[in-house]
Phi, psi and omega in degrees: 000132189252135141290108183250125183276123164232148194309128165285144180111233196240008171289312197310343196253340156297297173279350143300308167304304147001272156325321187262330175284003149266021176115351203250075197250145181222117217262338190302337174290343104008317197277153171284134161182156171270359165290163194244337227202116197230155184194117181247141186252002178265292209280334159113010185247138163240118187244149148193156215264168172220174178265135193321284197327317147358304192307305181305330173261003164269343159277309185289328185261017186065019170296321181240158177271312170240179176185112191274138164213180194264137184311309174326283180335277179351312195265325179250356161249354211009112174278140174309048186229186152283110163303137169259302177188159193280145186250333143114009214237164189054047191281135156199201183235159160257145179207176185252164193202134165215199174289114174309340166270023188271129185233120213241051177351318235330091170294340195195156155307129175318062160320119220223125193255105166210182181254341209240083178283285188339301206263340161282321174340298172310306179318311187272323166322303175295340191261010176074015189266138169278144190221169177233118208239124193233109197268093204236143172271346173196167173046100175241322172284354156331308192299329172266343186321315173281338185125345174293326193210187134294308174225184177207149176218136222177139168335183216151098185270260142238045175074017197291275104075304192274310182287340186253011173232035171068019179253185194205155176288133165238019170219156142248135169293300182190192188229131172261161188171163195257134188244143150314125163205150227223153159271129209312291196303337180258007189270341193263330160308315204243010195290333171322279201313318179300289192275017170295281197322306171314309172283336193281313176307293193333304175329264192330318136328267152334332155290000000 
């Protein structure tokens, strides 16, 4: 039996669908229920959903065998897991965004508003810029509007979001998407099984 963790909402149900046209259907999970923990034992699988940010530590402590999470996570906690495969599903970008006439002297350190401190760090690190890394969890285009910050760095779906609060992309960071990612140890138990399950979605993917 593979424990599969999945992102609730509607990447999850995207990446449900997947599953099941690769053979791994369960169908009762489909149904309105307030249940979490769905288990079909003829295809060998068990899914229950978690909140996407989640995932990643119900795979990394072995609560799961498996788990799809967004490359963002991957990256800014890096969890003790396997990338298995790009699923090609949740796509957007982490970008840097700001006031489109935002001009970047730099004279002083960068303020810079984000939920993702790893991945702008880095980001600016390579480009040599001393930054202020200013740490927020939600309404994130709020902050230069106001005055908090200077620039801001954040997911990027389709850009709405940004246009309605006068900002613009003025970088792309990288391109985001949801990855297959595996637990070390069950992947070394399981390995037969782990990678049936991978090809056969990959099949599906490529089809």
């Amino acid at each position: 039996m593979l424990n599969i963790a999945l992102p609730k909402g509607r990447l999850g149900e995207k990446v449900y669908a997947l599953f099941e046209k690769a053979g791994y259907a369960c169908p009762e999970l489909l149904q309105d229920s307030r249940r979490l923990i769905f288990e079909n034992a003829g295809a060998g699988v068990r899914y229950f959903w978690v909140k996407p940010s989640d995932v990643a530590i119900y795979v990394e402590r072995g609560a799961a065998d498996l788990g799809v999470a967004g490359k963002d996570i991957l990256l800014e906690y890096e969890p003790e897991v396997y990338e298995l495969l790009d699923l090609g599903l949740g796509k957007c970008r982490m970008a840097v965004a700001g006031p489109k006439d935002f001009y970047d002297s730099g004279l002083r350190a960068l303020k810079v508003a984000t939920k993702f401190a790893g991945i702008a760090s880095a980001y600016y690190e390579r480009k040599g810029r001393e930054i202020d890394i200013i740490r927020l969890n939600g309404s994130i285009e709020l902050a230069p509007v106001l005055g908090l910050s200077d620039v801001i760095v954040d997911i990027v779906e389709t850009g709405k979001t940004l246009r309605e609060n006068d900002l613009v992309v003025l970088e792309e960071v990288m391109p985001i998407s949801a990855r297959l990612i595996a637990n070390k140890a069950a992947y070394q138990f399981k390995t037969a099984e782990v990678e049936k399950l991978k090809e056969n979605v990959k099949g599906m993917i490529d089809a």
